[in-house]
KEKE-3310 file (N, C-alpha, C; in steps of 0.2 Angstrom, whole numbers, plus 5000, padded with zeros to 4 digits):
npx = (5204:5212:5228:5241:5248:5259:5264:5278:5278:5285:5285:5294:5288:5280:5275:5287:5281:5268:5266:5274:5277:5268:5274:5269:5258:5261:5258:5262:5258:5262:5256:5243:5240:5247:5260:5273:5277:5263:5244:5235:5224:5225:5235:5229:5219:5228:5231:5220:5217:5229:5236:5225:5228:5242:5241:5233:5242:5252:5246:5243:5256:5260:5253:5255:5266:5284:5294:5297:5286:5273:5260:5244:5235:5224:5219:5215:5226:5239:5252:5263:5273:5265:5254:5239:5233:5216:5218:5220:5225:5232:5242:5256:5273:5288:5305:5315:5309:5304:5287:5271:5259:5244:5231:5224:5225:5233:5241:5241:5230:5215:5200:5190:5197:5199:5206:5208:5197:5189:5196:5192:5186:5195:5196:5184:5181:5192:5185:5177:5181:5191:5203:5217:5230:5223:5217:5222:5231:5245:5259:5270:5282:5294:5299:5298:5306:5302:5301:5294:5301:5300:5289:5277:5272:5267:5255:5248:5245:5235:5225:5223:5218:5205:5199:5197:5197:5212:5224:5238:5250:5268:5275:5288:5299:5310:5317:5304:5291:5275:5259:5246:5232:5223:5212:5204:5195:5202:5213:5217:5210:5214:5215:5207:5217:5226:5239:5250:5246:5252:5263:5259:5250:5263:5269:5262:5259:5270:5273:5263:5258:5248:5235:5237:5228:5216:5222:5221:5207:5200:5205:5201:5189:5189:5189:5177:5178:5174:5178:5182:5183:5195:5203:5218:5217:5212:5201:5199:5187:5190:5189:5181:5183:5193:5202:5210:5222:5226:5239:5241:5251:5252:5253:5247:5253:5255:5260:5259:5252:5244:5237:5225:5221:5208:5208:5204)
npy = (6189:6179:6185:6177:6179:6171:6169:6163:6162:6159:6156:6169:6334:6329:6331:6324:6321:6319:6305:6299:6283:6274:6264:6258:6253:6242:6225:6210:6201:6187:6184:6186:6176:6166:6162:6165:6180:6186:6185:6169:6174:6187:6184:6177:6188:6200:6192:6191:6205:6210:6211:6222:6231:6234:6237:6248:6256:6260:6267:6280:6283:6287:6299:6306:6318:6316:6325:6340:6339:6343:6340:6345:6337:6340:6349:6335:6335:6330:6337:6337:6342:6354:6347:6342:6331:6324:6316:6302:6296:6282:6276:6272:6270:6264:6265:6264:6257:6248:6244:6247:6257:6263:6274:6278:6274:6283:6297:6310:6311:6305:6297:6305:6313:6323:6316:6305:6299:6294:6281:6271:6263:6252:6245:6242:6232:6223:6218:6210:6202:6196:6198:6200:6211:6223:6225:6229:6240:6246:6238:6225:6223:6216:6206:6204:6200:6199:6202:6215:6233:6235:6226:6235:6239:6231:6230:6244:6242:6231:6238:6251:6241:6238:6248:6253:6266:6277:6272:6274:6283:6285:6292:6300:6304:6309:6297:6287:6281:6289:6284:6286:6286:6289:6296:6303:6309:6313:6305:6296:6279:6263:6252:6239:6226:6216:6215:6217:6207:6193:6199:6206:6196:6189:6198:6202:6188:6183:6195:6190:6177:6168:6161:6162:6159:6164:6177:6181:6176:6188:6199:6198:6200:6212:6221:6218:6205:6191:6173:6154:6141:6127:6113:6117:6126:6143:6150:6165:6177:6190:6208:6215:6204:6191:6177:6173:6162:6155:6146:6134:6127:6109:6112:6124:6135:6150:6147:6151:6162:6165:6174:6178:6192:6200:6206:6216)
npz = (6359:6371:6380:6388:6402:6411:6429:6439:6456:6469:6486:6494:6563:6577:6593:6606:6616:6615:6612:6622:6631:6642:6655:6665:6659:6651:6646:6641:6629:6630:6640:6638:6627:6628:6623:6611:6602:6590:6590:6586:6581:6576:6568:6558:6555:6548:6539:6532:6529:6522:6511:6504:6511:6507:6494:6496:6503:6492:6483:6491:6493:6480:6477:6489:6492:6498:6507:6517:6533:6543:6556:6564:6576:6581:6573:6566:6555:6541:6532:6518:6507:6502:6501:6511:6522:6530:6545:6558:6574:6575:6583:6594:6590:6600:6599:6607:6620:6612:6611:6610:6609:6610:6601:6610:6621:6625:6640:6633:6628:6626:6625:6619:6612:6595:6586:6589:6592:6580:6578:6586:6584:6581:6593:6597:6587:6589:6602:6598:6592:6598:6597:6605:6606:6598:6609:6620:6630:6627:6619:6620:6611:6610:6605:6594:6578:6561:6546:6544:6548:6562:6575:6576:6564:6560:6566:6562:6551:6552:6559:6551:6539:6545:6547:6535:6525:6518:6519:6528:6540:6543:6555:6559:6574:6587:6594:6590:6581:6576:6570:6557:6552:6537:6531:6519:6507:6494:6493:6483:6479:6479:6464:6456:6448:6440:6436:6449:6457:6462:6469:6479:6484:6491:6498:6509:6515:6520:6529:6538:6548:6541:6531:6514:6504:6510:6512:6497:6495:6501:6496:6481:6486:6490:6479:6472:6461:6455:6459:6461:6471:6470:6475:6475:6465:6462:6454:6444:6438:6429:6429:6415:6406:6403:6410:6428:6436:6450:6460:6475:6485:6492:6506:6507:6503:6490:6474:6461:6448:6435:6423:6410:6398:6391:6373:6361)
capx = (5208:5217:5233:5242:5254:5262:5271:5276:5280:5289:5286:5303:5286:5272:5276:5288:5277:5263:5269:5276:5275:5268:5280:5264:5253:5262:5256:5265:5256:5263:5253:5235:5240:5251:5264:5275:5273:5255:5239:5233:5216:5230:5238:5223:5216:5233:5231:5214:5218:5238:5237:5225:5233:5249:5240:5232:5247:5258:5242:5245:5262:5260:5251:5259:5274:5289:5295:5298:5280:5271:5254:5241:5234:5219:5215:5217:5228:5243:5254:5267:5275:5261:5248:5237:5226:5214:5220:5218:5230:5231:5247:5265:5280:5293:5309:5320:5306:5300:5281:5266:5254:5236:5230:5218:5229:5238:5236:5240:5223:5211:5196:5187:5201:5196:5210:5207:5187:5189:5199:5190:5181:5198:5198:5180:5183:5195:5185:5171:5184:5194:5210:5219:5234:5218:5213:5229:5234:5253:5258:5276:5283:5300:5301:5298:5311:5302:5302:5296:5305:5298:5280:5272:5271:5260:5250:5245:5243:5230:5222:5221:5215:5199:5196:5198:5202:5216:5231:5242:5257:5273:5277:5293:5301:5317:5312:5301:5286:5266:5254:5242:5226:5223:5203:5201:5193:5206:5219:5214:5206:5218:5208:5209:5223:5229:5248:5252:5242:5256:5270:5254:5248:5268:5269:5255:5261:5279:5273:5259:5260:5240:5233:5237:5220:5213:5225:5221:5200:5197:5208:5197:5180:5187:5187:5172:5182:5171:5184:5179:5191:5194:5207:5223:5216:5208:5200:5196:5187:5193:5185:5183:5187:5198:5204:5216:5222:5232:5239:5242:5254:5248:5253:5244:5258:5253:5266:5260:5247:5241:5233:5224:5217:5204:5212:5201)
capy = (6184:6179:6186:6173:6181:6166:6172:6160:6167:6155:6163:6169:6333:6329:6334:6316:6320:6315:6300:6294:6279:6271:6256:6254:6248:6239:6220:6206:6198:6182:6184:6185:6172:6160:6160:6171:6180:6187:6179:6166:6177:6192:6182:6178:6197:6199:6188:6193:6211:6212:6214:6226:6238:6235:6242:6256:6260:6261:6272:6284:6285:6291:6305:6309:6319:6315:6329:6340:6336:6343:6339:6346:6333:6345:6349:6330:6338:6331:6341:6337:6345:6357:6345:6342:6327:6322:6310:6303:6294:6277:6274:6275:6265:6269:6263:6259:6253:6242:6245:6250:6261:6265:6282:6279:6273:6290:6301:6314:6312:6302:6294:6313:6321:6323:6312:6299:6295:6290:6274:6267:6256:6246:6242:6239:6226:6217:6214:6205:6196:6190:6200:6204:6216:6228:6228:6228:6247:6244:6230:6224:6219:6215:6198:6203:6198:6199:6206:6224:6237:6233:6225:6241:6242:6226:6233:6250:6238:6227:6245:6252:6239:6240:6258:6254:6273:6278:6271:6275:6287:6283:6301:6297:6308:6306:6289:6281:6282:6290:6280:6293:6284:6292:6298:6309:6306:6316:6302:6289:6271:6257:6249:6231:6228:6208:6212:6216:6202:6189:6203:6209:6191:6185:6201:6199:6181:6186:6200:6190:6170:6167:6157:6166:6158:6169:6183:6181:6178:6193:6206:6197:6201:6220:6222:6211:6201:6183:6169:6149:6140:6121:6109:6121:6130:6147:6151:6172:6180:6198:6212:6220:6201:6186:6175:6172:6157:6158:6139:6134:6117:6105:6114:6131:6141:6151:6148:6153:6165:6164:6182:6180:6197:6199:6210:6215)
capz = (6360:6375:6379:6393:6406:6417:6433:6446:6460:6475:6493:6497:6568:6583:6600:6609:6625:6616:6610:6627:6631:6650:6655:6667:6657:6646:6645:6639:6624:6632:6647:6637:6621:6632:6619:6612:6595:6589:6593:6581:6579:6574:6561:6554:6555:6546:6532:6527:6527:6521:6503:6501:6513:6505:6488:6495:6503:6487:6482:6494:6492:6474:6478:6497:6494:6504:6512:6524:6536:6550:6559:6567:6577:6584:6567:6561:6548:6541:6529:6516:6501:6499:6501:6517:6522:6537:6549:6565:6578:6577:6589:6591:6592:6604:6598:6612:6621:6607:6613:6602:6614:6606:6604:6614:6628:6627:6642:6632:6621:6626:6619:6616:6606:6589:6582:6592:6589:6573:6578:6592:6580:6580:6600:6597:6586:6594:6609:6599:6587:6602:6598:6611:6601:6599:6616:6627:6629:6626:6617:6619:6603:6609:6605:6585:6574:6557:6539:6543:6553:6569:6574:6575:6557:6556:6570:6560:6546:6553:6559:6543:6534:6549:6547:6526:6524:6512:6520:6533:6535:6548:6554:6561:6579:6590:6598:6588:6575:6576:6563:6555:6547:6533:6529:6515:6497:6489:6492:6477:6482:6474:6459:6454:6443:6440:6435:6455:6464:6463:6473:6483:6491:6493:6503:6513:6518:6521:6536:6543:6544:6541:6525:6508:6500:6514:6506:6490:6492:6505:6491:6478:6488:6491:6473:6471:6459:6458:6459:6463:6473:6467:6478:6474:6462:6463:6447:6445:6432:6430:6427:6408:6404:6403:6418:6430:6442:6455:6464:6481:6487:6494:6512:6505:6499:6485:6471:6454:6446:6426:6420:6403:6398:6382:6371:6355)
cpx = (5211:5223:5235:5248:5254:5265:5271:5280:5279:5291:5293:5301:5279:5277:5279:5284:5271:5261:5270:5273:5278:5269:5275:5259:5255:5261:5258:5261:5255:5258:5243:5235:5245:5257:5267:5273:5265:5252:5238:5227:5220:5233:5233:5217:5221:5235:5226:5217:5225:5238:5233:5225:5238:5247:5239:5239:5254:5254:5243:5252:5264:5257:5253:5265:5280:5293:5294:5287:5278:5263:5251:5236:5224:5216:5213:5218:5236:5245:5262:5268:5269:5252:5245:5230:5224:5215:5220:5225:5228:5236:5255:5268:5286:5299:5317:5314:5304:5293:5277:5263:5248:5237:5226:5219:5232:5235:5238:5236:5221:5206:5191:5191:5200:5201:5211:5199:5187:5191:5196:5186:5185:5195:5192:5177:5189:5193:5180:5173:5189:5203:5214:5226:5229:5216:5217:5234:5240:5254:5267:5279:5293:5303:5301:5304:5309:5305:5301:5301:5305:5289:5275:5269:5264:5254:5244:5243:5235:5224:5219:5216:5208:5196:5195:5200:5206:5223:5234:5250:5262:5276:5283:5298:5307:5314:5308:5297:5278:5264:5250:5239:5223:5215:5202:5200:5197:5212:5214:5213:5210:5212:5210:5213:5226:5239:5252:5251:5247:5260:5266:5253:5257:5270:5268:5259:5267:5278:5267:5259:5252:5240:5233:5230:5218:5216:5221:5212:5199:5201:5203:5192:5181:5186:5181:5172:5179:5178:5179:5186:5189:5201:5213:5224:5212:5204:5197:5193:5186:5188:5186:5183:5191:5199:5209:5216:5227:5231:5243:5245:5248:5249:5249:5248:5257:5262:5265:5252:5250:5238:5232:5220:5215:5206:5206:5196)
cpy = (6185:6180:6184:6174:6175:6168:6167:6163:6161:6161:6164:6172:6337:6332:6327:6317:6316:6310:6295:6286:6275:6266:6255:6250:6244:6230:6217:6202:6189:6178:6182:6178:6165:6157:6167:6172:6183:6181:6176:6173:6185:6190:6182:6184:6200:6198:6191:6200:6214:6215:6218:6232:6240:6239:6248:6260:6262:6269:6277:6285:6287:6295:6308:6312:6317:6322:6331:6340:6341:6340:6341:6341:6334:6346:6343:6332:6335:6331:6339:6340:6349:6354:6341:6336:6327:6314:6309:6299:6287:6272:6275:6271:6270:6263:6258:6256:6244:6240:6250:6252:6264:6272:6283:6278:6278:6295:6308:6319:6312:6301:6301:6315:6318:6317:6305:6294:6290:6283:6271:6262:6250:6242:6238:6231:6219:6214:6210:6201:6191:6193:6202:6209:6222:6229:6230:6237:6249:6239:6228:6221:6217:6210:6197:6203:6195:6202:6214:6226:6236:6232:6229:6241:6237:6226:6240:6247:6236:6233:6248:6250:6238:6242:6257:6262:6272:6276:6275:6278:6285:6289:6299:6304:6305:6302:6284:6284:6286:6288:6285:6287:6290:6293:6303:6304:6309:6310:6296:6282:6268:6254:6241:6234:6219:6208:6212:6212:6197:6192:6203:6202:6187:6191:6199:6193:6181:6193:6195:6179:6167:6164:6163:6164:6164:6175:6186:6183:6184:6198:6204:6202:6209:6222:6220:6210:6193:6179:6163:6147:6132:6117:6115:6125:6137:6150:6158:6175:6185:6201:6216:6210:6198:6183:6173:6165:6157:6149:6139:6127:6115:6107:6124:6136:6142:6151:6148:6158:6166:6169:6181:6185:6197:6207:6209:6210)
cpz = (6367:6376:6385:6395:6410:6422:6439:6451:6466:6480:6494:6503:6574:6589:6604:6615:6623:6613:6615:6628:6640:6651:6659:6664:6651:6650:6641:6635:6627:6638:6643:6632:6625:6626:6617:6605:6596:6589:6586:6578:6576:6569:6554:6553:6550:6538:6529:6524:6523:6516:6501:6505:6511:6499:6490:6499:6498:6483:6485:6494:6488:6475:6484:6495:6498:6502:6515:6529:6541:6552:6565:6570:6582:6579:6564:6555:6547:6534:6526:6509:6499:6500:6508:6516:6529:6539:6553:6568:6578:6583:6586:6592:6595:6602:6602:6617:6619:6607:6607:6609:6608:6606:6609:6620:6630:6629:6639:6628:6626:6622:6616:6612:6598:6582:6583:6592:6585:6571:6581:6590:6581:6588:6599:6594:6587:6600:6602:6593:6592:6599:6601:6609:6601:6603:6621:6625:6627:6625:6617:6614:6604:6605:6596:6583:6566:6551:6540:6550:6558:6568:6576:6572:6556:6560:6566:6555:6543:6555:6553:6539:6540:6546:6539:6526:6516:6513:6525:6535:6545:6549:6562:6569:6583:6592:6597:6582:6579:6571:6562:6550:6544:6529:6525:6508:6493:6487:6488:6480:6475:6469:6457:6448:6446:6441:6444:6460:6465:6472:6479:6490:6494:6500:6511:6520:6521:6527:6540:6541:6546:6536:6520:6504:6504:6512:6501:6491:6496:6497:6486:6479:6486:6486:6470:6463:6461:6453:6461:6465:6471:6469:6479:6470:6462:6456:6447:6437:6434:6426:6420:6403:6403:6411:6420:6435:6446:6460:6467:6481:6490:6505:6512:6503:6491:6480:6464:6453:6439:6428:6416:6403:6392:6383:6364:6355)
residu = (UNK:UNK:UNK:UNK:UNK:UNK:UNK:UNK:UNK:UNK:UNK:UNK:UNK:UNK:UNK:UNK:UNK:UNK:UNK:UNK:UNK:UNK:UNK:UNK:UNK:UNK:UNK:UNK:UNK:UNK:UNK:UNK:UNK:UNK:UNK:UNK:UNK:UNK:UNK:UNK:UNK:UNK:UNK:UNK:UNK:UNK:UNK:UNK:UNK:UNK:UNK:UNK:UNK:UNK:UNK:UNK:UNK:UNK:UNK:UNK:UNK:UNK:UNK:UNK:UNK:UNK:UNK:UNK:UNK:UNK:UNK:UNK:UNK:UNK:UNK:UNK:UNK:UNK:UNK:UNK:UNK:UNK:UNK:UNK:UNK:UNK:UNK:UNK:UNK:UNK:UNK:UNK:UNK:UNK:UNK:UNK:UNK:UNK:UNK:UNK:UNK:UNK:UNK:UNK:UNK:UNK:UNK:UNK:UNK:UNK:UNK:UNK:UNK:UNK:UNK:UNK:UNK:UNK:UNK:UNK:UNK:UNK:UNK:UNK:UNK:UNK:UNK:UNK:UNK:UNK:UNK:UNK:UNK:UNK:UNK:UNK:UNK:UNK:UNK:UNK:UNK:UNK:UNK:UNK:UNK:UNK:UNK:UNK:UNK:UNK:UNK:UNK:UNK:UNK:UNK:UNK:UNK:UNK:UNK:UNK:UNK:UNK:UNK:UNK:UNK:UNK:UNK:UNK:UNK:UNK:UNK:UNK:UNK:UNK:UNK:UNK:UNK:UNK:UNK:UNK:UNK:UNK:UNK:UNK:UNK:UNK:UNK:UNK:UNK:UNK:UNK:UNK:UNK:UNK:UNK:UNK:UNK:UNK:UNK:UNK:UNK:UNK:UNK:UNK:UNK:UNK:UNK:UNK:UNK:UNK:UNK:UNK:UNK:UNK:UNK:UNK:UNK:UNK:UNK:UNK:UNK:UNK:UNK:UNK:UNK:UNK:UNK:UNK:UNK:UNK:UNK:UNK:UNK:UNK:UNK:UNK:UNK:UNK:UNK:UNK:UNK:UNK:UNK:UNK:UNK:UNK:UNK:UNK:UNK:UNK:UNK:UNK:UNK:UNK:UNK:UNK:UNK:UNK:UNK:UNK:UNK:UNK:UNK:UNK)
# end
């Protein structure tokens, strides 16, 4: 039998030296995108990928202890409560500046150091998606006034989910933050799972203002989860059994999702 859950759901330490952050190369966002805010082609980078960062990062966060931390950035090693993973440097946020600086922008690396290789696929894909967030070596983010902490967070984000990896750690110093991609198989890969998809793509939508269909089908595919889309209706059939839908207004806003699961 079916058993029919309803839910609708109405959008509502490193070293600071080598973190610095060069006021020269910092480029105005506004200056490439002629507007202020992130690029259309970053929202929409944004939206695809949001929600199923957002799972693997609760995933990691279940197995990552929190406390006390340190990191070897030579090793790509970072260390918490007994437990140690490989990471590389995806950039940092300087606080009072309000600037995102790549790692690969920082003269305290460069593109050789071991920590810093393993990302260079993001810049890559931003020249040949037309990002310019991913290409512009400092990124000014002052002008953010969203949901997360500051627009760093939705920069390491969009990173992350690139790279896929295991999620991403925010390894926090006087003045700002260092993002740490997170590459080991020891940390568990999120697994499909229907009850969190609602929270997961209102998320999503709510840091990145992109298309929630395009939320929703991209976390589908990552699970490869077949779904059929139909005017406002998305229709999914889950894995193991039974299906789910999940419907969109008439302006795309996702505002309800149906789960039936076979049971017996």
């Amino acid at each position: 039998m079916d058993v029919i859950t309803s839910v609708t759901c109405p959008v509502p330490g490193i070293d600071e030296r080598a973190v610095d952050h060069r006021h020269d190369s910092r480029i105005p966002l506004d200056n490439v995108t002629g507007m202020s805010g992130f690029s259309p082609a970053f929202d929409r980078l944004g939206a695809a990928l949001g929600a199923v960062v957002l799972q693997q990062q609760e995933a990691l966060a279940e197995f990552m202890p929190r406390d006390d931390w340190n990191a070897d950035l030579a090793a790509r090693a970072y260390s918490s409560g007994g437990v140690s993973v490989r990471v590389s440097l995806l950039g940092s946020y300087a606080a009072r500046e309000r600037t995102w600086l790549w790692g690969w922008a920082n003269p305290q690396f460069g593109e050789e150091h071991p920590a810093i290789t393993p990302t260079l696929l993001v810049r890559e894909l931003g020249e040949r998606l037309g990002v310019p967030e991913l290409v512009t070596p400092e990124v000014d983010l002052s002008w953010y006034d969203g949901p997360a902490a500051h627009g760093g967070e939705l920069l390491a984000t969009v990173a992350a989910g690139l790279l896929g990896g295991r999620g991403y750690i925010e390894a926090g110093y006087d003045g700002g933050s260092a993002y740490l991609h997170v590459d080991d198989p020891q940390v568990p890969l999120a697994g499909w799972d229907p009850i969190p998809v609602p929270r997961l793509i209102i998320n999503a939508a709510t840091l990145f203002s992109g298309d929630p269909n395009l939320t929703l089908a991209r976390f589908l595919s990552h699970h490869r989860v077949p779904y059929r889309r139909s005017g406002g209706v998305t229709e999914v059939r889950m894995p193991g059994g039974g299906t789910a839908r999940a419907m969109f207004d008439d302006a795309g806003n996702f505002i309800n999702w149906e789960a039936g699961i076979s049971v017996g």
